[in-house]
C-alpha positions as CSV (number, residue, x, y, z in Angstrom):
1,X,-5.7,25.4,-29.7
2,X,-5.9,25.1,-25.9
3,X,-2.8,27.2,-23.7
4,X,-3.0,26.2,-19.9
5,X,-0.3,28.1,-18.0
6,X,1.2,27.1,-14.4
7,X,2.6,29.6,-12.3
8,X,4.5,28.6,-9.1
9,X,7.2,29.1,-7.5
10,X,10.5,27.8,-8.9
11,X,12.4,24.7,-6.9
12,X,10.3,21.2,-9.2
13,X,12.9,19.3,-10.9
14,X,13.1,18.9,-14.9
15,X,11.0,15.8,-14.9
16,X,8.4,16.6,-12.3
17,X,7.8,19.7,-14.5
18,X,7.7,17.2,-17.5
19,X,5.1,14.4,-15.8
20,X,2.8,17.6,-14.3
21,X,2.8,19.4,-17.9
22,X,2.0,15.7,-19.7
23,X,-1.2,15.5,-16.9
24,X,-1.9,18.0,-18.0
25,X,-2.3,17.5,-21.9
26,X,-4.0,15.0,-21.1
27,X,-6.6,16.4,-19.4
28,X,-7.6,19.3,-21.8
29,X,-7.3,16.3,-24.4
30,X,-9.6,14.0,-22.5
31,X,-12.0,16.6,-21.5
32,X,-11.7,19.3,-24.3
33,X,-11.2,17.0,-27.2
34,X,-8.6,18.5,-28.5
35,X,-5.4,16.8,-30.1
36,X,-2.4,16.4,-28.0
37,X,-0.5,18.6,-30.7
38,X,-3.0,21.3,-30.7
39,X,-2.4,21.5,-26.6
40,X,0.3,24.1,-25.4
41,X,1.1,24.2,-22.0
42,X,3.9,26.4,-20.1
43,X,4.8,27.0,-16.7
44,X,6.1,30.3,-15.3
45,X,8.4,30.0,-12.3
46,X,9.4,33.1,-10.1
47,X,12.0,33.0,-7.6
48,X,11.6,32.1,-4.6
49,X,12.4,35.7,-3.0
50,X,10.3,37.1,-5.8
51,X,7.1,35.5,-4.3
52,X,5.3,36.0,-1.2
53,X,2.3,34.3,1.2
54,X,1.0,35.8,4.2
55,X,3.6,38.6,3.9
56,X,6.5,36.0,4.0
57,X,8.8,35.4,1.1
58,X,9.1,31.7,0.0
59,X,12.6,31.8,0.1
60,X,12.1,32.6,4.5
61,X,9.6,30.2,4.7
């Protein structure tokens, strides 16, 4: 039973976060061979002030 998890940071909209996690299971189906039902993917999202690159948060970027 295959479990991808994305983090990033939060902002995608409902059905971009839908399309990227169905790429997904398709993936670790295609390559894996795994069933589609047997595939759990989640993503974690963290606010933007709650993440940080280069020492700048996202939500100053």
């Amino acid at each position: 039973m295959p479990e991808v998890h994305v983090f990033c940071a939060a902002g995608r909209t409902r059905d971009q976060k839908v399309r990227l996690m169905k790429k997904i299971t398709d993936a670790v189906v295609e390559e894996f061979g795994a069933s589609s039902g047997s595939v759990t993917v989640q993503i974690i999202e963290a606010p933007l002030a709650d993440k940080m690159k280069g020492g700048i948060p996202f939500d100053e970027r």
